[in-house]
N, C-alpha and C positions, 0 to 999 in steps of 0.2 A: 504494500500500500504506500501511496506518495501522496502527502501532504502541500499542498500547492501554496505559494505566496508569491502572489504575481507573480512574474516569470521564472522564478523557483520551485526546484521540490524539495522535499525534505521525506527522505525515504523510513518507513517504519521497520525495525529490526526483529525478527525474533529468534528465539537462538534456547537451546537447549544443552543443562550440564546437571549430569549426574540423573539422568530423569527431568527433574527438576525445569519447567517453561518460562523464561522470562520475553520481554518485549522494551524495546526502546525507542527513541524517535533519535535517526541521529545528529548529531552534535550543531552540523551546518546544512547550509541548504543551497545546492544549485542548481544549476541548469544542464550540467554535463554527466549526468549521472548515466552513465549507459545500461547498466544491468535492469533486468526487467521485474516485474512484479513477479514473485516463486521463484527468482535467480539465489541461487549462494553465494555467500560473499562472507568473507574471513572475520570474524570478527575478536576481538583481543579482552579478554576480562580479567577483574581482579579476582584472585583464586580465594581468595579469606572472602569474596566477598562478591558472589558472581551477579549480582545485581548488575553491580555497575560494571559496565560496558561498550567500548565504543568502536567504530569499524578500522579494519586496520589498513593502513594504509599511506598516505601521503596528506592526501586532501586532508585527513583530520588534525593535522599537524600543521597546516598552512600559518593559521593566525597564529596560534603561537610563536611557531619560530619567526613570525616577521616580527613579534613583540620581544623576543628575546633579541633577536638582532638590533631593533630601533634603542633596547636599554642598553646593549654592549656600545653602541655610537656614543648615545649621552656621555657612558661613564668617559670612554674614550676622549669624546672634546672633552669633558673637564680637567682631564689630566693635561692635555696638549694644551688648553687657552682658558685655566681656570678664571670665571669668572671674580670681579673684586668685590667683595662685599664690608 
């Protein structure tokens, strides 16, 4: 199932451990998602805690690492042209 927002989807997950059915919406939403409704697709969970879950991949790690990158810049100009305060 894919959850739409304007020109996005946001595909719904379900995933089964130990027996045990869970379901998730994943993380982001877009428009290139090529796998189809009933496709398999990998998904990576915490083992103490299989609830939480999210697809594995690239895309899920997008925002982050462009946020871990934009903080390594900052810290970097402050060393190179600290600001005077």
């Amino acid at each position: 199932m894919l959850k739409k927002y304007e020109n996005a989807y946001r595909p719904k997950v379900e995933y089964t451990v130990d027996g045990q059915k869970y379901t998730f919406w994943a993380s982001s939403a877009g428009s290139g998602y090529k796998d189809k409704v009933g496709s398999k697709v990998k998904v990576n969970y915490d083992p103490r805690n299989p609830s939480k879950a999210w697809l594995a991949g690239k895309k899920e790690l997008l925002f982050p690492a462009i946020m871990g990158i934009y903080g390594l810049i900052a810290i970097a100009l402050e060393f190179i042209a600290p600001s005077k305060r």
